[in-house]
C-alpha positions as CSV (number, residue, x, y, z in Angstrom):
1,X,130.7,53.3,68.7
2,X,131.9,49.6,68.9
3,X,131.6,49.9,72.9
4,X,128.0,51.4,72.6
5,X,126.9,48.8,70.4
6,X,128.6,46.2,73.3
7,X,126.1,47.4,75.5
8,X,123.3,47.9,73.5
9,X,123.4,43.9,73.0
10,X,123.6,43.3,76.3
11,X,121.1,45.5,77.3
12,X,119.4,43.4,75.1
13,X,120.0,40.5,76.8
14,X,119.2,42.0,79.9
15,X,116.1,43.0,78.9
16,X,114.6,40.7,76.2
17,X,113.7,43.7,73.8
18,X,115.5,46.6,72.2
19,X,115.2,49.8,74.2
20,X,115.6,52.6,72.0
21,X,116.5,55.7,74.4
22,X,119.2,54.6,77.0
23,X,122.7,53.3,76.9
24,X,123.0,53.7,72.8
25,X,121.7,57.2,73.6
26,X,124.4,57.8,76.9
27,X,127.2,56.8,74.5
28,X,126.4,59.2,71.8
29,X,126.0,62.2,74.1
30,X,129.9,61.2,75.6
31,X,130.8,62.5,72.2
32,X,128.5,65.8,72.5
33,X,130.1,66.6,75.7
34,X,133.7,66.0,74.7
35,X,133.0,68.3,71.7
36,X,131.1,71.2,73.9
37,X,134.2,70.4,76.6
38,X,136.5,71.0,72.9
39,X,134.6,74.1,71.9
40,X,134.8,75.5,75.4
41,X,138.5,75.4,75.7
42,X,139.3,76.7,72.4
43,X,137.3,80.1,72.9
44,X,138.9,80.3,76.2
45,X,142.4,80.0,74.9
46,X,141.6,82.3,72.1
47,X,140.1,85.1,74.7
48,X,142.9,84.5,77.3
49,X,140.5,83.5,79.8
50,X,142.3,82.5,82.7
51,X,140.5,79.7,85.0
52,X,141.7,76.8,87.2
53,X,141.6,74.5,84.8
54,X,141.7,71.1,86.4
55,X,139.4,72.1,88.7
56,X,136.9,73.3,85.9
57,X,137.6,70.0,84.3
58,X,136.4,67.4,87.6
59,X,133.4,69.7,87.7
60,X,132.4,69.1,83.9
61,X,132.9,65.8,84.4
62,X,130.9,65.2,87.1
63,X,128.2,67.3,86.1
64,X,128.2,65.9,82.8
65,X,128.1,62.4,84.4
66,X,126.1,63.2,86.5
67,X,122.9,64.4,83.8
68,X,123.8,61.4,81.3
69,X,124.1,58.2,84.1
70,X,120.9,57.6,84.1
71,X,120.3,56.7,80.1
72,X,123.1,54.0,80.9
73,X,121.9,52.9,84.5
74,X,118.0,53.0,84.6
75,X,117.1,50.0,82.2
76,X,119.4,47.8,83.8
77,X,118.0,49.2,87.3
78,X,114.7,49.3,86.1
79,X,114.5,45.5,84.8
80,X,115.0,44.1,88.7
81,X,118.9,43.5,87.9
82,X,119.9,46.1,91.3
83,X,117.2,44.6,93.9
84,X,119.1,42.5,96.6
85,X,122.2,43.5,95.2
86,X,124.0,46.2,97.8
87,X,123.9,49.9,97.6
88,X,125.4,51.7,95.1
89,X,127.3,54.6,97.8
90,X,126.9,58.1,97.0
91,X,125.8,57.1,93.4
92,X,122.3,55.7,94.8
93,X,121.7,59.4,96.6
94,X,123.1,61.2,92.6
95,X,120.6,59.0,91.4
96,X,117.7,59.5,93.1
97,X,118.5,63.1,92.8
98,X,118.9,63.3,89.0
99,X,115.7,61.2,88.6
100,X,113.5,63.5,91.2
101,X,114.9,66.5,88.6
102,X,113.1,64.7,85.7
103,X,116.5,62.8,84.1
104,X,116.8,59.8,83.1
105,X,113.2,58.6,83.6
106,X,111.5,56.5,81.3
107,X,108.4,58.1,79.9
């Protein structure tokens, strides 16, 4: 809580008025998905599922990243802070991608 109230001051900064759906919102759902990721493993373990776990875990990760970004990323993107500034890799193209899906858009 104490790092998403960090960034909810300097998103703040950033953008002169209190935004009340983005990077307050990405840090909250961090917990949601380490519980689901919690819950997940327990029933697994208690049905003897066998899986490859490491692998399963990158790919929860990235997918749960990849869905959740956006509430941290588009004010500060959105407010001019990104133009001029160099491209952000792969990340840009995961961007773009999640917001043509209809995350992380500001409505």
């Amino acid at each position: 809580m104490v790092t998403a109230m960090i960034h909810v001051a300097s998103e703040f900064s950033l953008l002169g008025y209190w935004s009340s759906r983005h990077v307050l919102r990405f840090f909250l759902l961090q917990a949601v998905g380490i519980h689901v990721e919690t819950m997940v493993i327990e029933w697994g373990s208690r049905l003897s599922v066998r899986w490859p776990t490491r692998a399963m875990g990158y790919l929860w990760v990235l997918t749960w990243f990849f869905f959740t970004a956006p509430y941290m990323l588009d004010p500060p993107l959105l407010s001019g802070l990104a133009q001029g500034s160099p491209s952000l890799g792969i990340f840009s193209t995961l961007l773009r991608a999640s917001s043509a899906l209809g995350f992380g858009t500001i409505s």
